[in-house]
Backbone bond lengths (Angstrom), bond angles and torsions (degrees), N, CA, C in turn:
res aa  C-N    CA-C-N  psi(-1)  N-CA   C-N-CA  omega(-1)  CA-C   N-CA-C  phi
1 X - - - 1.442 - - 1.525 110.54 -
2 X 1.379 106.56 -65.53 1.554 110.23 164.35 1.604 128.08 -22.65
3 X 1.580 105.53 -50.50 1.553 116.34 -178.25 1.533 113.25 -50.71
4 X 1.511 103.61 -57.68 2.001 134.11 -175.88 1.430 87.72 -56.17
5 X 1.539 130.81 -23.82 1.560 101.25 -167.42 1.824 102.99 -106.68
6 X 1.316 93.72 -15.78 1.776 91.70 179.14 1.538 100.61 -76.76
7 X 0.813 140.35 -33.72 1.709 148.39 -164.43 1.720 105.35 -92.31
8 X 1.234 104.16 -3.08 1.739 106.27 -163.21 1.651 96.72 -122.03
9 X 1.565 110.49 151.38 1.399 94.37 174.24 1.236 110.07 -101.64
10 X 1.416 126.57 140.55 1.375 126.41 -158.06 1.759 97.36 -134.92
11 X 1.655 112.60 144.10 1.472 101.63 -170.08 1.536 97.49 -70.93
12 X 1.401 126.09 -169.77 0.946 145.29 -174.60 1.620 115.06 -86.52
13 X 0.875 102.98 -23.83 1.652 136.42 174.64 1.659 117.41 -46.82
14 X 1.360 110.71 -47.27 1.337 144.23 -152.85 1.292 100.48 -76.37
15 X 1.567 122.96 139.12 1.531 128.27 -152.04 1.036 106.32 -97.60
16 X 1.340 143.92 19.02 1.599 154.88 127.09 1.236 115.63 -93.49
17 X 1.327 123.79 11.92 1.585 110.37 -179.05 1.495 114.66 -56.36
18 X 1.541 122.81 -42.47 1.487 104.50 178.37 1.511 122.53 -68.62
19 X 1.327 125.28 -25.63 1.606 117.48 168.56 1.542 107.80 -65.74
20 X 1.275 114.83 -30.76 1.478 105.50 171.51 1.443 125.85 -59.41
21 X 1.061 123.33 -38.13 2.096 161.32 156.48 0.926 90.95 -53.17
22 X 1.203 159.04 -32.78 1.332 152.68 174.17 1.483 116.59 -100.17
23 X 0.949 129.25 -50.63 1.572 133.78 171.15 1.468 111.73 -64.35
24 X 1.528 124.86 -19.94 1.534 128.52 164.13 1.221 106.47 -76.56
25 X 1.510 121.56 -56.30 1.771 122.94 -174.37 1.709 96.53 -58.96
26 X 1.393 112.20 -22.42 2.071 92.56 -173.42 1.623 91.41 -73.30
27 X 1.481 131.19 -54.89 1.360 140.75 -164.27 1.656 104.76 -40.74
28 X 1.331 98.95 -42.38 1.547 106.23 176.58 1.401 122.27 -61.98
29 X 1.305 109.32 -46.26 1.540 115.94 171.41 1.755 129.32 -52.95
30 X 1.573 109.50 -29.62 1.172 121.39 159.33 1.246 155.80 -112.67
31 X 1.563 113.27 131.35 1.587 108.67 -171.04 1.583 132.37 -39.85
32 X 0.834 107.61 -50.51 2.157 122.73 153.13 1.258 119.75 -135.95
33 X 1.862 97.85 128.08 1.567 102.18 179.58 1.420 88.02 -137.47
34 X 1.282 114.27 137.20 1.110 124.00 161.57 2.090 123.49 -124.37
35 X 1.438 88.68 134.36 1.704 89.90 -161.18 1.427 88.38 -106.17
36 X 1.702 104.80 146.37 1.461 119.81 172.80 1.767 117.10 -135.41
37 X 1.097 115.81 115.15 1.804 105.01 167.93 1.117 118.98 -47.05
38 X 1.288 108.75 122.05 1.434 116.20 164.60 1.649 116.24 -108.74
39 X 1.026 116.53 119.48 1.908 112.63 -171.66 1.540 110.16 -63.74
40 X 1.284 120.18 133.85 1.566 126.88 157.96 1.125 111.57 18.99
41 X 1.719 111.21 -97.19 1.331 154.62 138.19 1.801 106.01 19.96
42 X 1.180 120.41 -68.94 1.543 137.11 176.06 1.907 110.17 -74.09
43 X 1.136 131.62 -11.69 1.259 130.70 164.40 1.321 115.21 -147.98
44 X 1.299 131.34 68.81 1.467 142.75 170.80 1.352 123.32 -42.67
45 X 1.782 117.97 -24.91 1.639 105.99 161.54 0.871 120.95 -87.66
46 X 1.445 124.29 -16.28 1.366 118.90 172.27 1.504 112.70 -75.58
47 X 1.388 127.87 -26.80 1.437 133.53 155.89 1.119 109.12 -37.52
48 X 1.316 123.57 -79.92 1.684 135.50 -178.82 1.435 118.82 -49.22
49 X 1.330 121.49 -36.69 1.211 110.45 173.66 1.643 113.73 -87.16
50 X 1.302 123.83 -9.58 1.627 121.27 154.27 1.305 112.35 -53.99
51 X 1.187 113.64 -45.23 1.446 132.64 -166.08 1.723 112.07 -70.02
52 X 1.502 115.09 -40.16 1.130 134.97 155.17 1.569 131.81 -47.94
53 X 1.515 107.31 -60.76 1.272 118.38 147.17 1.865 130.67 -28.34
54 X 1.152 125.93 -36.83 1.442 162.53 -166.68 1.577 87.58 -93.46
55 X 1.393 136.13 -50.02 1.318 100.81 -169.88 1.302 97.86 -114.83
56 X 1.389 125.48 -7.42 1.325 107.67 -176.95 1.757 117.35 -95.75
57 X 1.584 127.55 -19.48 1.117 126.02 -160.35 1.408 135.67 -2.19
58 X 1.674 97.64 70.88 1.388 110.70 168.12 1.359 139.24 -115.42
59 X 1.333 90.92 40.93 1.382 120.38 171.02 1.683 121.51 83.94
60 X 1.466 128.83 -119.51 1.518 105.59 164.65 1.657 101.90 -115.21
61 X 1.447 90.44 143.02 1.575 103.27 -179.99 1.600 117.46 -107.90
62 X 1.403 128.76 164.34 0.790 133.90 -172.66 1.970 118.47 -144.44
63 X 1.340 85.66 79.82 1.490 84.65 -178.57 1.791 141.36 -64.30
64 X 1.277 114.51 133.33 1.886 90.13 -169.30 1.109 110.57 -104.99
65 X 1.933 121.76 -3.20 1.016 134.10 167.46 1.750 110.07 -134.65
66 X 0.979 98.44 176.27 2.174 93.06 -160.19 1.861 72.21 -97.49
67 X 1.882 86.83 141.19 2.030 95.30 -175.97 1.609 99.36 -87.99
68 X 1.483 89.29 159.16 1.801 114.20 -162.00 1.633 100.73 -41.85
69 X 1.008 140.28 -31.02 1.785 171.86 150.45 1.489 88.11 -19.38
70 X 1.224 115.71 -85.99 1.673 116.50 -167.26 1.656 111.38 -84.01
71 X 1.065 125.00 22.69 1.690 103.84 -171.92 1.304 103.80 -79.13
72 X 1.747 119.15 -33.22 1.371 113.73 179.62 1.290 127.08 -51.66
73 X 1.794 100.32 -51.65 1.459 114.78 -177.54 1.654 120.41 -75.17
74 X 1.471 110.26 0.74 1.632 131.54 170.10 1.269 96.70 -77.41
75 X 1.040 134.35 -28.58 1.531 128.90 -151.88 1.692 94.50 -110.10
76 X 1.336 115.35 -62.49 1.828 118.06 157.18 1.184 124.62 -2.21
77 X 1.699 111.30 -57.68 1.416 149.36 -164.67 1.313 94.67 -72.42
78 X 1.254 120.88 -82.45 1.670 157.61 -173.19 1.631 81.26 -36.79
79 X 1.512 146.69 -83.50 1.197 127.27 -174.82 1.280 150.73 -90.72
80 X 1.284 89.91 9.19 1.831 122.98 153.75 1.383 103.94 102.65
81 X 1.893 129.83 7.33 1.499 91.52 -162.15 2.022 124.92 -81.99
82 X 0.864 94.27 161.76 1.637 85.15 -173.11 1.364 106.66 -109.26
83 X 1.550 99.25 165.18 2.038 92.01 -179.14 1.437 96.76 -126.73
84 X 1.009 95.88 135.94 1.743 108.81 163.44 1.435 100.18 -17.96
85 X 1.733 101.27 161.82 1.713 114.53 -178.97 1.590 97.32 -128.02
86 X 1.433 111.50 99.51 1.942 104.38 163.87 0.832 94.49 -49.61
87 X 1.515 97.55 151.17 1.967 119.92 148.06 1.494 104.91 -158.44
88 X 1.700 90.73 133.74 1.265 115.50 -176.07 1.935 105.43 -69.47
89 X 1.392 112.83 138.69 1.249 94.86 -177.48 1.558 102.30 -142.71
């Protein structure tokens, strides 16, 4: 989702506009970046901690250990398994 909105022009308005403002100023900073979707499904802490984000809004965090929330899906990650992808058809 993130990717479609850095590449897209979006008003200013829009309730991610500052991660977008921020994810353009990083693009700027480097000589080649290349961004790729990765589905849910294929990175589960990064799922959970979106998901986390959503109930906690406390602004930016900085973890020094992965929170009690993701250790399972750290470990998921850590040995690759993947889960099937529904699709409505």
């Amino acid at each position: 989702m993130l990717v479609n909105l850095i590449f897209s022009i979006q008003p200013n308005s829009h309730h991610l506009n500052s991660l977008i403002c921020m994810a353009k100023d990083l693009l700027l900073q480097f000589w080649l970046v290349r961004l790729t979707h990765t589905y849910e499904e294929e990175n589960s802490v990064a799922n959970r901690l979106a998901h986390m984000s959503l109930i906690l809004s406390l602004g930016n965090l900085f973890f020094i250990i992965a929170p009690l929330e993701c250790l399972s899906c750290l470990w998921i990650d850590f040995i690759g398994v993947s889960w099937p992808r529904s699709l409505l058809v």
